[in-house]
C-alpha positions, 0 to 999 in steps of 0.5 A: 580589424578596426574597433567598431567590427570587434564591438559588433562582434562581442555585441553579438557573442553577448547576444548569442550567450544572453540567448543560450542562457534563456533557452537553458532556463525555459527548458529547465522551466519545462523540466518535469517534476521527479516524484517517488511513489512506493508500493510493495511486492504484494497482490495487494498492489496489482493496480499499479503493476497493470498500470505500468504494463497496460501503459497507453491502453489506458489513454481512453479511459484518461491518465496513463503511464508511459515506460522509461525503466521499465518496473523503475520510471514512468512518464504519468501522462494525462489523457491528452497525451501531455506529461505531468510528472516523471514517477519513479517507483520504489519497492518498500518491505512493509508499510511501516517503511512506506510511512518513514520515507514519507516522514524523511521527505523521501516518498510523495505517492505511496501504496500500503495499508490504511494502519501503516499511514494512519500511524505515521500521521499520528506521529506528526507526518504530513500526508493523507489517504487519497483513495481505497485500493482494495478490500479482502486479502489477509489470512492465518496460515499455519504449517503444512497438515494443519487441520485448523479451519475457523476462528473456532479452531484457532482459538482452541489452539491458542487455548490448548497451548501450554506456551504462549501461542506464536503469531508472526506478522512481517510489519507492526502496522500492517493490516493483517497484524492489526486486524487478526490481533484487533479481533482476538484481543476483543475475543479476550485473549491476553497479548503481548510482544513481549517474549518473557511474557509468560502470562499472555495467550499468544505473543506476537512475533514481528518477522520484520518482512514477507521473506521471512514468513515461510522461513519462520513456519518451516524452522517453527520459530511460529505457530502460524502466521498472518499476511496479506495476498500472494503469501497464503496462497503461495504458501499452500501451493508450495506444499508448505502452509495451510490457510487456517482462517481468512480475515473475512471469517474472524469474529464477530460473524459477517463484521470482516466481510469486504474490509479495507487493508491498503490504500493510496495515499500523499504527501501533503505538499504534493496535494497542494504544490500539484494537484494535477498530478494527484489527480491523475494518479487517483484516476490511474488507479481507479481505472486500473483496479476496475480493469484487474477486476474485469480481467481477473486472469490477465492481472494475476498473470501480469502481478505474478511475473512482476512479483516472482511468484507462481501465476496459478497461486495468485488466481486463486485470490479473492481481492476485490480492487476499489478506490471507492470509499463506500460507507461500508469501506469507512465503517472498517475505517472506524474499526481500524481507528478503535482497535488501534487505541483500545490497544494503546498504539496511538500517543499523538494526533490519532489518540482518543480520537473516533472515525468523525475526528479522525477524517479530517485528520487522515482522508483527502477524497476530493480526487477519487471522488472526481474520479468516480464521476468520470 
């Protein structure tokens, strides 16, 4: 073989290799971005359980979501069939949890309660709500028996108490704790977390997750319990709670009525570095909440097998999905705000702060407001 054929031939192995090379590179080029987006075993969370089973029925409406494990990993898919993004879900205990995935950079996309996030920005994490997911959905439940029915009744047993009464909530910055707490501090009930605090009304007893709030009522270490949907109802239909007062019903009269709890929410790199994602996300989400409404039946089914309770609970359910931020939306926005300082919770960029400061600070509407339009 002379010189110039073995030239020729590495000239091509070369060529072949530089060939190789690119081609690697376009297709890691090409290569979806992972997200992680968390949610938690709640009805609270419906919209995004329909949307996983749904999947390309909702390719009309726009954004979809196409299986690869299913429950685990989805394709988000835009209306055109293209792929933006591979979302790998995550199942959080609380939303407590939800806001320190988001400030260890673990979490890009997030479902929970509006407390949970706005007390993670105001210890510094840089992410924002995106959109509402629902109004509705939290309680008071005491154990089998109970004849209390109305905030009227409640606040005679805390009344009645010869100990500080024993309210147990399964995370610090869920809604229902800070809404039930909010309201009764405001009645005038002296509260505390502390349980050497003989003085107070009622101590606040943090289950630290929604597998410990039947437990803690059957083994008495509560006199009741505030929690969000299924668990109420769930706890009735096991013959082993009794739901004694509704948010909608706390005081004063009418002020609870449709009040936010959980929403969606992003990291803020992921609002700047893909928009396109956001977007089609927020769009999933509102289509998805106004089919669970629509089909009041379907999506309790499909929430009750995904979370492992009984289906006949869950259709008992009042929640009513939104991702729209309506005035009356912003408005327990606010209450939320006051309620959380007149109570000392905030120290960092939230604190003193009212509903006119605090927008810029937590709300990112520019895509939910997109897609209301379509």
């Amino acid at each position: 073989m002379n010189f110039k054929c073995v030239l020729n031939k590495i000239i091509i192995f070369t060529v072949l290799l530089l060939a190789c090379g690119l081609s690697s590179g376009a297709a890691h080029a090409a290569k979806l971005p992972s997200l992680y987006m968390g949610y938690i075993f709640t009805t609270h969370h419906t919209p995004i359980m329909v949307a996983a089973i749904k999947g390309k029925e909702f390719q009309q409406k726009g954004s979809y979501l196409e299986e690869m494990v299913p429950k685990q990993k989805y394709k988000l898919m835009n209306a055109e069939g293209k792929p933006l993004a591979i979302i790998n879900l995550i199942v959080s205990k609380s939303g407590s949890e939800t806001a320190t995935l988001f400030a260890m950079n673990r979490m890009d996309l997030g479902l929970a309660s509006s407390t949970a996030f706005m007390s993670g920005i105001d210890k510094g994490t840089k992410m924002k709500i995106v959109c509402p997911l629902h109004v509705d959905g939290m309680s008071m439940v005491f154990p089998e028996g109970s004849k209390i029915n109305g905030y009227e009744d409640v606040a005679a047993a805390i009344k009645a108490s010869k100990t500080p009464f024993k309210i147990g909530y399964h995370s610090p910055t869920s809604a229902p704790r800070i809404a039930f707490e909010g309201a009764l501090h405001k009645a005038g009930f002296k509260i505390s977390g502390n349980p050497n605090d003989a003085d107070a009304d009622i101590l606040m007893v943090d289950l630290k997750s929604t597998s410990n709030l039947i437990p803690a009522l059957l083994s008495k270490q509560v006199d009741c319990w505030v929690g969000p949907a299924p668990h109420p109802v769930v706890a009735e239909h096991k013959h082993v709670g009794h739901i004694g007062l509704d948010s909608r019903d706390l005081p004063p009269a009418g002020a609870w009525t449709d009040f936010p709890c959980c929403v969606m929410g992003a990291s803020e790199q992921i609002i700047a570095n893909q928009p396109e994602t956001v977007q089609a996300m927020t769009d999933l989400m509102t289509t998805a909440s106004k089919w669970s409404n629509e089909h009041k039946k379907e999506a309790a089914d499909i929430s009750a097998k995904w979370i492992g309770v009984p289906a006949e609970a869950v259709k008992k359910s009042t929640i009513i999905y939104t991702t729209d931020p309506t005035d009356n939306w912003i408005k327990g926005e606010a209450k939320f705000v006051a309620m959380l300082n007149s109570m000392n919770k905030f120290k960092g960029k939230m604190k003193g702060a009212d509903i006119t400061a605090a927008n810029p600070i937590l709300f990112d509407f520019s895509f939910v407001e997109k897609s209301l339009k379509k």
